[in-house]
C-alpha positions as CSV (number, residue, x, y, z in Angstrom):
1,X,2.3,15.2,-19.2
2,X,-1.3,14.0,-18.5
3,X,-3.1,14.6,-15.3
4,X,-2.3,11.3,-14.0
5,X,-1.5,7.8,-14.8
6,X,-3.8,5.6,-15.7
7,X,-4.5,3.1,-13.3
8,X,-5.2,0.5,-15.5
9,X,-1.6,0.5,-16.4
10,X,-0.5,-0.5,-12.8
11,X,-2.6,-3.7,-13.1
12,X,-5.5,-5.3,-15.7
13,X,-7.9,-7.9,-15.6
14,X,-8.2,-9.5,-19.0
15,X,-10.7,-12.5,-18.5
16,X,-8.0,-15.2,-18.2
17,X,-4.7,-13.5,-17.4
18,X,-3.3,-10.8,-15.2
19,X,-1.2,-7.9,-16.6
20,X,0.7,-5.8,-14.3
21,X,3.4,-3.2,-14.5
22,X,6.6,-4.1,-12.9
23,X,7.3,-1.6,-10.5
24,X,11.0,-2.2,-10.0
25,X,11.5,-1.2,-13.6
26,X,10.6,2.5,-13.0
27,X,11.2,4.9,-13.2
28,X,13.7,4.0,-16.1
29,X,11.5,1.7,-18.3
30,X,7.7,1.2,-17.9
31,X,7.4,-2.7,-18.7
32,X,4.4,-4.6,-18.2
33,X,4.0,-8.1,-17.5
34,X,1.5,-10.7,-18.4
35,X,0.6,-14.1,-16.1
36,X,-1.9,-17.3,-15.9
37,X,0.1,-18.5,-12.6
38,X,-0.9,-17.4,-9.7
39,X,2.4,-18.2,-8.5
40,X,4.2,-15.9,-10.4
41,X,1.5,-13.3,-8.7
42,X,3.0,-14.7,-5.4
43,X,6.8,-13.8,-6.8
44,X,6.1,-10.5,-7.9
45,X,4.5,-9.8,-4.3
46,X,7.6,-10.9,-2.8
47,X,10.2,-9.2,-5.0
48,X,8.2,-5.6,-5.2
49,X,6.9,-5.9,-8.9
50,X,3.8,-5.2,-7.2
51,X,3.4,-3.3,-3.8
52,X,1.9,-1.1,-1.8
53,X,-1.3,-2.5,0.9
54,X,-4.2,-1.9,-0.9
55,X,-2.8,-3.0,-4.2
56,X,-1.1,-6.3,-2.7
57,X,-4.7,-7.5,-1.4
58,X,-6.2,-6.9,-5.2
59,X,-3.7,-8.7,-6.3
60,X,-4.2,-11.9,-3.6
61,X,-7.7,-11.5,-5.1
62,X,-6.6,-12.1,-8.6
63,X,-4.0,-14.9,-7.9
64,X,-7.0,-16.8,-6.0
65,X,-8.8,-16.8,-9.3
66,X,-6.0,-17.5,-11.2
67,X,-5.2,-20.9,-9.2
68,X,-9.1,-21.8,-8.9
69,X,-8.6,-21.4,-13.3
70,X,-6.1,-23.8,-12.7
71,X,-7.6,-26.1,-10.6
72,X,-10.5,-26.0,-12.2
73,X,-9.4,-27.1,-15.7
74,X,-7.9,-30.1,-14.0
75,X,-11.2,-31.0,-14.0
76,X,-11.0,-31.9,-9.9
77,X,-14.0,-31.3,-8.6
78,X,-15.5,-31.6,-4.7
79,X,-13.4,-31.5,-1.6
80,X,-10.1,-32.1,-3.2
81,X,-10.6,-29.0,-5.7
82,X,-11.9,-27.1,-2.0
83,X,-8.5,-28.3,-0.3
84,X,-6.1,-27.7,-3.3
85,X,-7.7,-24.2,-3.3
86,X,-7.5,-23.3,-0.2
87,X,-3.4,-24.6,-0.1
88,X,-3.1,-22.0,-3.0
89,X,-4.3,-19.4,-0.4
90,X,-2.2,-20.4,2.2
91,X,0.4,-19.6,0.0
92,X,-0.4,-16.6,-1.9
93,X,-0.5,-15.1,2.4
94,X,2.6,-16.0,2.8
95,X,3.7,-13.5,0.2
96,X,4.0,-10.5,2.5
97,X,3.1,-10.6,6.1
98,X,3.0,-7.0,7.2
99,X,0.3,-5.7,4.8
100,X,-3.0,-6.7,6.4
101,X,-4.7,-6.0,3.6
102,X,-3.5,-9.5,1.7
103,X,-5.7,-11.1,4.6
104,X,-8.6,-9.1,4.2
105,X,-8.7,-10.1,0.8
106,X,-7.8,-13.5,1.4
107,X,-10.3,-14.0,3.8
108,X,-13.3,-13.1,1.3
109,X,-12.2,-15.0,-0.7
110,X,-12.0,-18.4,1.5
111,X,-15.2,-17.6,2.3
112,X,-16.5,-18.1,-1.2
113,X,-14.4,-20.8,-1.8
114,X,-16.0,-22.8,1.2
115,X,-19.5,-21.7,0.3
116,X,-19.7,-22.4,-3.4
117,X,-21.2,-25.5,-4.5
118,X,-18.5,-26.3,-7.2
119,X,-15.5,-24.7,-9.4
120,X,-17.6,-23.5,-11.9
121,X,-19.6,-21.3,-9.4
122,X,-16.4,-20.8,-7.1
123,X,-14.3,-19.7,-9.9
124,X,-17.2,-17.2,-11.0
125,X,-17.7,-16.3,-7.6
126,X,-14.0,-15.5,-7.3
127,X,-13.7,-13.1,-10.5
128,X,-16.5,-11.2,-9.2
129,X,-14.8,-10.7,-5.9
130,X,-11.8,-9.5,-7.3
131,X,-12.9,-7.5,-10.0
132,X,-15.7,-6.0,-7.6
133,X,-12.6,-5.4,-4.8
134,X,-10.8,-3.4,-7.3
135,X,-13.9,-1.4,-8.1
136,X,-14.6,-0.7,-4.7
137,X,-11.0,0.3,-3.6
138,X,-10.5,3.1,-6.5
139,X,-14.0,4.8,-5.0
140,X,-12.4,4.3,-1.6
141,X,-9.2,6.3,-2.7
142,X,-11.2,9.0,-4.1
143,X,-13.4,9.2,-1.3
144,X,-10.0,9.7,1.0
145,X,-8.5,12.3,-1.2
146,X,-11.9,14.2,-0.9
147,X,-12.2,14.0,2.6
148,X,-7.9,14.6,3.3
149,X,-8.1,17.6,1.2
150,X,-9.9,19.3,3.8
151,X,-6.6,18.9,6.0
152,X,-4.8,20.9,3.5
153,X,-4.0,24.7,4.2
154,X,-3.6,26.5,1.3
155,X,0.3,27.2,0.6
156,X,1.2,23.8,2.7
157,X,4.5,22.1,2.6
158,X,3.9,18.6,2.9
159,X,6.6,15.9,3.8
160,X,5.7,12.4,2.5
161,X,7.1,9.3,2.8
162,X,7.4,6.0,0.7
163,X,4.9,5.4,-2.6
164,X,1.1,6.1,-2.3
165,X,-0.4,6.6,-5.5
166,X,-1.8,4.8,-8.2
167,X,0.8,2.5,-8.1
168,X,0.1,1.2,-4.6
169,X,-3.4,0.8,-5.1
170,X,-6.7,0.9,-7.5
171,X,-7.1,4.1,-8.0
172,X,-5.7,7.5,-7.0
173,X,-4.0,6.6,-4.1
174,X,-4.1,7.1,-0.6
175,X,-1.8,9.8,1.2
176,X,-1.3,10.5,-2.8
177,X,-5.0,10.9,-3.3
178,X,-5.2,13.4,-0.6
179,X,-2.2,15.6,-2.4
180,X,-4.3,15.4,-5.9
181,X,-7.5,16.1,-4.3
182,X,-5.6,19.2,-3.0
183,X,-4.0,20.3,-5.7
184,X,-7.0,20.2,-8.2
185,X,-9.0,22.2,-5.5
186,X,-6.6,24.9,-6.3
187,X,-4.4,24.7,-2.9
188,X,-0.8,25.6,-3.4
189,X,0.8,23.5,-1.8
190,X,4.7,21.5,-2.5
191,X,5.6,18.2,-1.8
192,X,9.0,17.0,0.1
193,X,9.4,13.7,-1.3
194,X,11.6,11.3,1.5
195,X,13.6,9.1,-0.9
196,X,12.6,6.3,0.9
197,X,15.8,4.1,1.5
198,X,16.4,1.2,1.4
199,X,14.3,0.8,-2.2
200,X,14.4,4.5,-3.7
201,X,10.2,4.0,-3.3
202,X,9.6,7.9,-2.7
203,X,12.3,9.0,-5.5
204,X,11.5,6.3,-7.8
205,X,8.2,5.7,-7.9
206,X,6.5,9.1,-5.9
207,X,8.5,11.7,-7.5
208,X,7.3,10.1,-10.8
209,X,3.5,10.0,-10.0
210,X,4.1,13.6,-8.3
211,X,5.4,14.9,-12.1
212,X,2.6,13.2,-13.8
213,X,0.0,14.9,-11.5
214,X,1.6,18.4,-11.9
215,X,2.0,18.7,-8.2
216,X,5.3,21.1,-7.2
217,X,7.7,18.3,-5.3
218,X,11.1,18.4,-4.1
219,X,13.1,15.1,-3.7
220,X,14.9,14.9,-0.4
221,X,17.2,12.5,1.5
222,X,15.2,10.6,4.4
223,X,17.5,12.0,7.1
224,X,16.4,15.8,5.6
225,X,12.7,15.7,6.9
226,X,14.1,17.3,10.3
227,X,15.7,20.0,8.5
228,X,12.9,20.8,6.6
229,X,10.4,21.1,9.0
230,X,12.9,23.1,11.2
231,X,13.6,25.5,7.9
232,X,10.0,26.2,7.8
233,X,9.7,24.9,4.4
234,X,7.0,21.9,5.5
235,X,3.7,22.2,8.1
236,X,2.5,18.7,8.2
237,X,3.5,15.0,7.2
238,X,1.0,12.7,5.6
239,X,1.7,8.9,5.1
240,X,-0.4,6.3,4.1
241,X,-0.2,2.5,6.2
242,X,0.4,-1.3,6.0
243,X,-1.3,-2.2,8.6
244,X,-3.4,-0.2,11.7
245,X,-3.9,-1.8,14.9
246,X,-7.2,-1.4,17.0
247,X,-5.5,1.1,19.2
248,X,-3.7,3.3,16.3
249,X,-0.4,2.0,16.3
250,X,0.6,2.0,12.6
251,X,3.2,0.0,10.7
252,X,4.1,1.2,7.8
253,X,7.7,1.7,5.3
254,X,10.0,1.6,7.5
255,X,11.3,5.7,8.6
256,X,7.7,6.4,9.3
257,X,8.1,5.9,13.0
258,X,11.1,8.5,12.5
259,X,9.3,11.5,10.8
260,X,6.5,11.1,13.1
261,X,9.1,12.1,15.9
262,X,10.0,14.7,13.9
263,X,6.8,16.1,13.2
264,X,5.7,15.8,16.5
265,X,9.0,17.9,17.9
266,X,8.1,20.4,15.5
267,X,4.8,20.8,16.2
268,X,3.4,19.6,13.1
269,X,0.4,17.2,11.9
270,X,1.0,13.8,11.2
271,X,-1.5,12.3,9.4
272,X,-2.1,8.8,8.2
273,X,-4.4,7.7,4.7
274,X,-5.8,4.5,4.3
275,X,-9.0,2.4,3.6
276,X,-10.6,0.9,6.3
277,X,-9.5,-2.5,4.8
278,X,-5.8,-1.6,6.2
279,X,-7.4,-1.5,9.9
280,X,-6.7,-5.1,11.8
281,X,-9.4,-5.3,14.2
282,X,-8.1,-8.4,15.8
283,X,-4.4,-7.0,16.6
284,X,-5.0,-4.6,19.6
285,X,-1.4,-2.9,19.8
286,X,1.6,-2.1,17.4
287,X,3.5,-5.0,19.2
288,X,1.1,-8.1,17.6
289,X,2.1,-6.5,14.1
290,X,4.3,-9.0,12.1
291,X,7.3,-6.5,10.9
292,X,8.8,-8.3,7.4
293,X,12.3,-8.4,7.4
294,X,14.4,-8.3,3.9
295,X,17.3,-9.4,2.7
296,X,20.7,-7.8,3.7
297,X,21.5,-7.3,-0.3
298,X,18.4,-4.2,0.4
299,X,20.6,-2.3,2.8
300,X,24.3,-3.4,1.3
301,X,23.2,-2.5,-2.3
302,X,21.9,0.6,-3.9
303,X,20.3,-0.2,-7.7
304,X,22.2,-3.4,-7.8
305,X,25.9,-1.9,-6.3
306,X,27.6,-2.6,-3.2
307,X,28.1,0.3,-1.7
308,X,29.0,-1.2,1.4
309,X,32.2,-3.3,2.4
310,X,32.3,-7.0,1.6
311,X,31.1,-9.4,4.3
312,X,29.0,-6.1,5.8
313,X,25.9,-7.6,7.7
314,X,22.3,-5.6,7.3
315,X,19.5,-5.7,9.5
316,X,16.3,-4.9,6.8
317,X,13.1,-4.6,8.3
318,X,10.7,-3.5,5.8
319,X,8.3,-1.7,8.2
320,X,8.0,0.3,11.2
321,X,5.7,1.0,13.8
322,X,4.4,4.3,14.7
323,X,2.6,4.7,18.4
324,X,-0.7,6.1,18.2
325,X,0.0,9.3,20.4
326,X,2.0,10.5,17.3
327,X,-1.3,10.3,14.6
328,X,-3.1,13.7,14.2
329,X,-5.8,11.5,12.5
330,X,-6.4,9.2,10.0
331,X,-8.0,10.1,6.6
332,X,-10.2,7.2,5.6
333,X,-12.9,6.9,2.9
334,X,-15.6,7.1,6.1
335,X,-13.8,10.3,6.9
336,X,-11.8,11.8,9.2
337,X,-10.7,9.6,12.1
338,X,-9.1,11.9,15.1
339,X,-8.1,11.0,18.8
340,X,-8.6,9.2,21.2
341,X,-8.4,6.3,19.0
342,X,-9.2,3.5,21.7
343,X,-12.6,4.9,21.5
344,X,-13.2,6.2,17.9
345,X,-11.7,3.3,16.5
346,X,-13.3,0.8,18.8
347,X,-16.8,2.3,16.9
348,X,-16.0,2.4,13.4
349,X,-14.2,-0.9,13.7
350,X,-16.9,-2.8,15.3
């Protein structure tokens, strides 16, 4: 197997279309897709074609450009071509609302579109953004896996949770980037893979990045984590994030919040991976975090089988919150971030 997958795979640039793997294909088939609409960008947000923070903001980046191509060819020029554009971004965010990172991207890019003097230069402006963004996020994830390594004892068990590797953003990862990072550095250490219910992220899509990389993993059930770190087998859980509030607070795949607990009654580490783009300044607490909730087909379904009776009703939230008094630190591409957050995030943030 090669020493990783390429990212380039996960999602492409081509000039005039955007090609993209479709992530609820694997691990079974790799199948990539092709698209001019940035609506079609907008359904494979929604239906987890493509995921992961990071990654969902490249993407918003890409389907901005695609509709500004679009609009552009119309030949509508001025402020209707402005307003049309903007409507398209207003749409494109409401594709997922956890990951703050769509809005990051989102907002660079209404700032170009407001500043530009027509669609040629706004559509220019726009490719450059979004090409530049994807750039600039695959140095951040190496920058995190550098700095996370540190974090690493040699022989470490490690219990992760949902999908952070190249798949979820554009480049190595993030909590994923940390375990490479580690692993070329020579550190033994295995990987406890939760499964990640309701959407089999961690043993579809992590346990098939893991084998790629080489890294020793074991595949466990999300309720196991406890047992794990009470068997001795695991010293530390590492996550990557949605969205960060000022304060620490954390939402991300939903069972986070749970092996936080269960680190933190063990006595372990937990620590959290992600670019500063996934911090929202402007949300102070875990309770102004908009938690996505999905349909109840997620929960009453397993790879397209009921497994529950009929007429069974689901509560699906996508996310979780984790308090800040249950992060060890957060691993960013500016380094390590450790407690008390209200004031060390209150400096990087500002």
């Amino acid at each position: 197997m090669p020493d990783r997958f390429d990212n380039s795979h996960v999602m492409e640039w081509t000039g005039e279309a955007l090609r993209y793997l479709d992530q609820t294909r694997l691990p079974h088939e790799e199948v990539r897709l092709e698209t001019r609409d940035y609506r079609k960008v907008i359904e494979a947000l929604r239906t987890l074609q493509l995921r992961g923070a990071p990654l969902i903001g490249i993407a918003a980046a890409y389907a901005t450009v695609l509709a500004a191509r679009e609009l552009a060819g119309r030949s509508t020029g001025g402020a209707a071509f402005r307003t049309a554009l903007l409507d398209a971004c207003d749409n494109i965010a409401g594709a997922r609302p956890t990951a703050v990172n769509l809005f990051w991207s989102l907002h660079q890019c209404r700032e170009i579109i407001e500043s530009a003097a027509d669609p040629v230069e706004t559509l220019a402006a726009l490719e450059r953004c979004a090409t530049g963004m994807h750039d600039d996020d695959a140095r951040r994830c190496a920058m995190i896996g550098a700095h996370g390594a540190d974090l690493i004892p040699d022989g470490a068990g490690i219990v992760t949770h949902c999908n952070t590797g190249s798949l979820a953003t554009g480049g190595d990862g993030t909590a994923l980037a940390v375990l490479r990072a580690a692993h070329v550095a020579g550190k033994r250490i295995h990987v406890y893979a939760d499964e990640t219910r309701p959407l089999f992220q961690g043993a579809r899509l992590t346990m098939w990045e893991l084998a790629r990389s080489g890294i020793p993993a074991t595949l466990i059930t999300d309720s196991s984590a406890a047992a794990v770190f009470r068997s001795g087998r695991a010293q530390l859980a590492l996550t990557g994030a949605d969205r960060i509030a000022r304060n620490g607070d954390t939402a991300n795949k939903i069972g986070t919040y749970s092996l936080a607990i269960v680190a933190r009654h063990h006595g372990m580490p937990m620590y959290i991976a992600a670019p500063l783009s996934t911090f929202d300044a402007q949300t102070h607490g875990g309770e102004g975090i908009p938690i996505e909730e999905r349909a109840e087909t997620e929960v009453t379904h397993a790879g397209g089988v009921r497994i529950a009776p009929e007429n069974t009703h689901a509560w699906s939230p996508a996310f979780d919150v984790t308090p800040a008094e249950l992060v060890s630190a957060f691993i960013t591409e500016r380094g390590i971030i450790a407690p008390p957050f209200a004031e060390t995030l209150a400096g990087i943030l500002a």
